[in-house]
C-alpha positions in Angstrom: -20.4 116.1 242.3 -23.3 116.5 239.5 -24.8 120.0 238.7 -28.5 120.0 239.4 -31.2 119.0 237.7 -34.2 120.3 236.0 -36.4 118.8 233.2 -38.2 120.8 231.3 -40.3 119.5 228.2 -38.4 119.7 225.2 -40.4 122.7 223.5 -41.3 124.5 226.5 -40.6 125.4 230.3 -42.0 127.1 232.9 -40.5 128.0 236.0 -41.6 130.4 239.2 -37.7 130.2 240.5 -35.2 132.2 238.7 -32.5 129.3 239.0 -32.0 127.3 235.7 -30.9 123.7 236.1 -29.7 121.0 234.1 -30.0 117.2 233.1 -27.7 114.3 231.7 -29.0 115.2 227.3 -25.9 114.6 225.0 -23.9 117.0 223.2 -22.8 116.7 220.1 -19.5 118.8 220.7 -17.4 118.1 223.3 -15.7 120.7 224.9 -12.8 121.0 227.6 -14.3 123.0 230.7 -11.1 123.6 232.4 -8.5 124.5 229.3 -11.2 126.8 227.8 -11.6 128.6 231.3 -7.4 129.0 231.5 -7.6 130.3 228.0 -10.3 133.2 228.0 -10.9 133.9 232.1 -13.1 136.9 230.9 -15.8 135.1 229.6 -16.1 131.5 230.6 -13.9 131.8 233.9 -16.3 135.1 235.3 -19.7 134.5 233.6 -20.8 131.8 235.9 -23.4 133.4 238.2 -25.2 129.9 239.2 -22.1 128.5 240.1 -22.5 126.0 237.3 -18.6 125.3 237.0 -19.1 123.5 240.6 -20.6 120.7 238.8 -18.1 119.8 236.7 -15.9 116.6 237.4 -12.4 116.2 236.7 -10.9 113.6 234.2 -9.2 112.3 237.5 -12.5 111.6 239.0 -13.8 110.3 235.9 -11.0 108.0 235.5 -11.6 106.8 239.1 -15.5 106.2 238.3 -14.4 104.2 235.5 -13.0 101.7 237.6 -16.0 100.8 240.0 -18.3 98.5 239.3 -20.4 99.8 237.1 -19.1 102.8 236.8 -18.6 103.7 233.3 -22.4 104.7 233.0 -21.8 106.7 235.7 -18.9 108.6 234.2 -20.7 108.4 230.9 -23.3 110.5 232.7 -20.6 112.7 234.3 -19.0 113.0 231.1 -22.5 114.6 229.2 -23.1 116.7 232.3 -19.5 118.4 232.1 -20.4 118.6 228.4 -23.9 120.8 228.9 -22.1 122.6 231.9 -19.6 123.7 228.7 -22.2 124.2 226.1 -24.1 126.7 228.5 -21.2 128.4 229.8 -20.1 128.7 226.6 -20.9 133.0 225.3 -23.4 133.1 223.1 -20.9 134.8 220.3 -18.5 132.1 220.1 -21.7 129.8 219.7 -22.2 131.6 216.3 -18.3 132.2 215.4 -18.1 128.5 215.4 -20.7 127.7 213.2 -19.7 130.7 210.8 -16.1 129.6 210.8 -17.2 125.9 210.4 -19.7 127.0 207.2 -16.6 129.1 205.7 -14.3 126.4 206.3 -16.6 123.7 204.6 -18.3 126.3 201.7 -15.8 125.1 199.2 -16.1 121.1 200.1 -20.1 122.0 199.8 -20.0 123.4 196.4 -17.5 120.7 195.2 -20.0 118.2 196.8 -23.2 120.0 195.1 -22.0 120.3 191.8 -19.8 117.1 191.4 -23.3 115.2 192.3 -25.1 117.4 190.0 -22.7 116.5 187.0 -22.1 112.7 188.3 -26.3 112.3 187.9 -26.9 113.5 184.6 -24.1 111.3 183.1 -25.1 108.2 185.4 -28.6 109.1 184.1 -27.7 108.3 180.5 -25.6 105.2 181.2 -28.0 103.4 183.5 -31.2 104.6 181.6 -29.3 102.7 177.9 -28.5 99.6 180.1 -32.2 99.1 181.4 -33.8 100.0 178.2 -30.6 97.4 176.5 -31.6 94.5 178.3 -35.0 94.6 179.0 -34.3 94.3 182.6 -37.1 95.3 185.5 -34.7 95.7 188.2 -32.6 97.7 186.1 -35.3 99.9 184.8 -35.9 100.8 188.4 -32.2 101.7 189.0 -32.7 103.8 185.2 -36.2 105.8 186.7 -34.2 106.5 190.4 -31.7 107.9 188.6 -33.4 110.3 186.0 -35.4 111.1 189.5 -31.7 111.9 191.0 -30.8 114.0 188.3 -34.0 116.2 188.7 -33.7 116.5 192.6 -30.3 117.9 192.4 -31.6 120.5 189.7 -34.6 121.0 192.1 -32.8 121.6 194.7 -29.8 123.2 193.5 -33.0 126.0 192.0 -34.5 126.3 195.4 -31.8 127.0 197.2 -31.1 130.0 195.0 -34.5 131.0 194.7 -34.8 130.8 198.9 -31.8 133.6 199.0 -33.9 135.9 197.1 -37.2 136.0 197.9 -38.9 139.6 198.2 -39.6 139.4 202.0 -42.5 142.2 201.0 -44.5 139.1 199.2 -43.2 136.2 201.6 -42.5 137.9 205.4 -40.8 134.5 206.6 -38.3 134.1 203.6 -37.7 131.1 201.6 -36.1 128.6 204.1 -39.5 126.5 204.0 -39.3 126.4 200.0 -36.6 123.2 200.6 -39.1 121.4 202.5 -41.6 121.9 200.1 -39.8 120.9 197.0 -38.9 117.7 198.8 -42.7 116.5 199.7 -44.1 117.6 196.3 -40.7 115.2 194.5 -41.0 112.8 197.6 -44.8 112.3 196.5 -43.8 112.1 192.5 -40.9 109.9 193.1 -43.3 107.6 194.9 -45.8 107.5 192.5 -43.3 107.1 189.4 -42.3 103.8 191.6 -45.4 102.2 192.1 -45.7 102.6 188.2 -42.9 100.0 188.5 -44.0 97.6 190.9 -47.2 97.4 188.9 -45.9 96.8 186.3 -43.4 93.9 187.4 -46.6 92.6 189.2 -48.0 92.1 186.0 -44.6 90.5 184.4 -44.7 88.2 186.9 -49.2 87.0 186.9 -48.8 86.6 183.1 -45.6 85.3 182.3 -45.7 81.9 180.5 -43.1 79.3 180.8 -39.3 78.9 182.6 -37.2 80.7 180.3 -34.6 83.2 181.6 -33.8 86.3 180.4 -31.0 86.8 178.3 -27.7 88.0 180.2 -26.6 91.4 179.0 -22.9 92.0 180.1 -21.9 95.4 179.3 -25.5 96.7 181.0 -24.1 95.0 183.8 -20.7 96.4 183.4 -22.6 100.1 183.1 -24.5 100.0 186.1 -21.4 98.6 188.1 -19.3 101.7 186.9 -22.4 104.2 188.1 -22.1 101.8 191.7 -18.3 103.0 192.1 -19.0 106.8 191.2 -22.2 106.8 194.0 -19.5 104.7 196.4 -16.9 107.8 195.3 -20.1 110.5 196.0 -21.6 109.3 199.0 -17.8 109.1 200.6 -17.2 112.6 199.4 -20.4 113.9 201.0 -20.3 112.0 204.2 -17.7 115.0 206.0 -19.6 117.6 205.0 -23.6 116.3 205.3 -24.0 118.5 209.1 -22.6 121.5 206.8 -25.3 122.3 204.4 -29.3 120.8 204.2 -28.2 120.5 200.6 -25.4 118.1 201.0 -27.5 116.3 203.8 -29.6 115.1 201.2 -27.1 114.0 198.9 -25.3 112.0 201.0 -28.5 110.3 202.3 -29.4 109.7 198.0 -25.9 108.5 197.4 -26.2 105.6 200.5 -29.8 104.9 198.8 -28.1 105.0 195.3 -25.3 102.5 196.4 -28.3 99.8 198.2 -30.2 99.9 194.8 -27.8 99.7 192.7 -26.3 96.8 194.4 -29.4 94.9 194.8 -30.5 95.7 191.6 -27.4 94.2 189.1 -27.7 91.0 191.8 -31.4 90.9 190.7 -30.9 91.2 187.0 -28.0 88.8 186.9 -30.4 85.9 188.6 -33.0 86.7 186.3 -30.0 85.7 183.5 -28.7 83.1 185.7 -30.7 81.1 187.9 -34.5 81.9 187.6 -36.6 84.8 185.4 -39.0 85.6 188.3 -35.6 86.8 190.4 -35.3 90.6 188.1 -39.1 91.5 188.3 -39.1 90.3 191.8 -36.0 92.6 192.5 -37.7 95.6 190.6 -40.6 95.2 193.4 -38.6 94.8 196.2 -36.2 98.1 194.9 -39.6 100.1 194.1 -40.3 99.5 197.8 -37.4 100.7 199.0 -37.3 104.0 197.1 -41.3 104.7 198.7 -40.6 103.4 201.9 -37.1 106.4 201.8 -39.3 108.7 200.1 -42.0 108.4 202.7 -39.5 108.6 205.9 -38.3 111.6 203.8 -41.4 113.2 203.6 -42.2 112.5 207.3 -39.5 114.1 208.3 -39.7 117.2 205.9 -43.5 117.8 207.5 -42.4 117.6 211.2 -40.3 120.5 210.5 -42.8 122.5 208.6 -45.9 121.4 211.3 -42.9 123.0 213.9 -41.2 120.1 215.7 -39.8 121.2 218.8 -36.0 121.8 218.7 -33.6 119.5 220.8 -33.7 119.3 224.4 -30.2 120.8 225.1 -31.1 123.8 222.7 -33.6 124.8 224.7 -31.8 124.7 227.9 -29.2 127.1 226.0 -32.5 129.4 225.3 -33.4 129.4 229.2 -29.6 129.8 231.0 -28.9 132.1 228.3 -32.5 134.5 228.8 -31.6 134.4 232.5 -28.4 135.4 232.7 -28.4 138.4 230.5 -29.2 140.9 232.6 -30.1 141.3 236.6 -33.2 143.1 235.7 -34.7 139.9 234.3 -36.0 138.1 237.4 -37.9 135.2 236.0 -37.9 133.1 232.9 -41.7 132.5 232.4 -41.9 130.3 229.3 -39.6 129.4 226.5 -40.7 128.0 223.5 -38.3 126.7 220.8 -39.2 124.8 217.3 -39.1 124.2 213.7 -40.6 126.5 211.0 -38.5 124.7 208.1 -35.2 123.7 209.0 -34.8 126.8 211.3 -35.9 126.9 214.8 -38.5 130.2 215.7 -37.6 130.7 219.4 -40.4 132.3 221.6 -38.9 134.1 225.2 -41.5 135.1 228.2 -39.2 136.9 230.7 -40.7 138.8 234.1 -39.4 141.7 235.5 -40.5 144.5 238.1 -43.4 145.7 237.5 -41.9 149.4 238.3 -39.7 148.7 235.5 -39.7 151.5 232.9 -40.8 151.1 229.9 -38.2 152.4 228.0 -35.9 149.9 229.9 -37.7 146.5 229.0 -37.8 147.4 225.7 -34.6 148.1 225.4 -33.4 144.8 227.4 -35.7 142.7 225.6 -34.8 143.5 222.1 -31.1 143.6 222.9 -31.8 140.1 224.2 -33.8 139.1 220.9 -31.1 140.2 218.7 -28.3 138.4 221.0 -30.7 135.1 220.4 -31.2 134.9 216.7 -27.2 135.4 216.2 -26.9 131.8 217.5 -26.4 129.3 214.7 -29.8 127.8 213.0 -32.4 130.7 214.8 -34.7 132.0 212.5 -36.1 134.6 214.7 -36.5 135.2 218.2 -39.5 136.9 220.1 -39.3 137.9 223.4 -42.4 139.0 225.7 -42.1 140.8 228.9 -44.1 140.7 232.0 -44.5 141.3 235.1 -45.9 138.0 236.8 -46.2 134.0 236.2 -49.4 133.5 238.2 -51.2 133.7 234.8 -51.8 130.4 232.1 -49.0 130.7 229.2 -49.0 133.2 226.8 -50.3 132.9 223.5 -52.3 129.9 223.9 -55.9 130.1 222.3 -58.4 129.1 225.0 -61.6 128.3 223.2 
């Protein structure tokens, strides 16, 4: 049996019926309905006042399912649906005593990570920058310039970060969790231009070079860049458990997989341009000046949508909506609920209907107790939650000329 279903758009929904549903979006956790319920019958086991738990199907069933035709999509479906029916039922505390337990669990791995990178760059930074400027290489020039760029996005981030935890809210209201999406468009957009430099310039070795003759074959450049391969191998394995842990480490691990492409490419490139013909390292210094724009730019792209206020994920919101309505039995409707981005944070906006006899006194008190259960939950910025006393009207806070 499958819980029902509702769709709401993934940044908003409006509903005239006080009964939440659900549909089939993935979780990222999975969770076991039926030993969590054995082991804390006060919360889970109690707190189910849509009968929710109904629509959970066992690992029996399942394993039946599995065994029809076709039938592994439909436990696969089953499967996501038992997950959401755990990730709503799940109280709202233990939502944020995971994630704080999970960030206190990783904080030392994070700052290893941070400051390993931070040391690993500047000395890779020195080593790769004497073997392009020893042999003369294009392609590993281009390896040289994304490093010294490495080096100063793990200062620039390593500054932000600290300067984000102590911004005087009296100047900047919202804090400094935007300032690490800014730093990364403004280096995206140098990082991209430093590049182009490079395939210019290679351009130009290529339109006026004059005969066949190939470049002379530098070993211990090659030997250098190899070494500085292994240690971004070595980084990027490091990071990879912890990148979901900290926004910092997240881009780290992401430089250290770029790192490990360009370097690769780029001693492959230089040795052909030794080895077989010249035109291979120039062409290799285009084709790695590409890549680094074409990463910058996703980068960038992605580092807007948060700051233009992408919506947050489907399932989020869902959380947002079952959680608003089940709070209290004076809160009759959920009107409107509104979550996305302002930096990597989600602001989360709440219109709830009650009574319109309701005292005054009492919605205030039941909404802010409400907006300070919601922005306890792991990456909520800040919550707002309007009261009323109908849904017959447009939504809220929507210009209309």
């Amino acid at each position: 049996m499958s819980a029902p279903m509702l769709s709401p758009s993934p940044s908003s929904s409006r509903s005239s019926t006080p009964k939440p549903g659900l549909s089939p979006v993935p979780s990222t956790a999975t969770f076991d309905l039926e030993r969590a319920s054995a082991s804390t019958p006060a919360t889970l086991a109690t707190h189910d006042p849509y009968n929710l738990r109904n629509g959970v199907t066992s690992e029996e069933d399942l394993a039946q399912m599995r065994k029809r035709k076709k039938g592994k999509a439909v436990a696969q479906y089953q499967r996501k649906q038992n997950d959401l029916i755990s990730y709503l039922l799940k109280p709202m505390e233990e939502h944020t005593s995971e994630a704080r337990d999970k960030e206190e669990q990783a904080r030392l791995a994070v700052k290893i990570a941070v400051w390993a990178s931070l040391i690993a760059n500047f000395a890779l930074c020195i080593i790769q920058m004497w073997a392009a400027i020893s042999s003369l290489s294009l392609s590993l020039l281009a390896t040289g310039i994304d490093s010294v760029f490495d080096l100063g996005s793990n200062i620039l981030l390593f500054w932000l970060h600290r300067k984000s935890k102590k911004m005087d809210t009296n100047k900047w209201p919202v804090g400094g969790a935007r300032l690490e999406c800014i730093g990364n468009i403004v280096y995206g957009f140098l990082m991209g231009t430093v590049n182009l430099i490079v395939i210019v310039e290679s351009v130009q070795s290529i339109a006026t070079k004059e005969g066949d003759g190939l470049n002379e074959f530098n070993l211990p450049s090659i030997i250098a860049v190899a070494a500085a391969l292994g240690v971004k191998v070595m980084l990027f394995l490091g990071c990879y458990p912890f990148r979901n842990n900290s926004s910092q480490v997240n881009v780290l691990w992401e430089d250290h997989r770029n790192d490990i492409l360009i370097n690769g490419f780029g001693i492959i490139m230089a040795t052909g341009g030794s080895k077989w013909k010249w035109y291979l390292d120039p062409l290799g210094a285009i084709l790695i000046g590409l890549l680094i724009v074409v990463s910058w730019t996703l980068t960038i792209w992605g580092e807007f949508e948060l700051l233009a206020g992408k919506a947050a994920p489907h399932e989020f919101v869902q959380l947002i909506i079952y959680k608003a309505m089940t709070y209290s039995d004076d809160i009759e409707k959920i009107d409107t609920v509104r979550a996305y981005h302002s930096g990597p944070d989600y602001f989360v906006e709440v219109d709830i209907v009650m009574h319109r006899d309701t005292l005054l006194s009492k919605a205030h008190d039941i909404s802010q107790a409400l907006q300070d259960k919601l922005e306890v939950l792991p990456n909520v910025e800040r919550v707002f939650v309007h009261v009323d006393h109908e849904t017959t009207h447009v939504p809220e806070h929507r210009k209309t000329v």
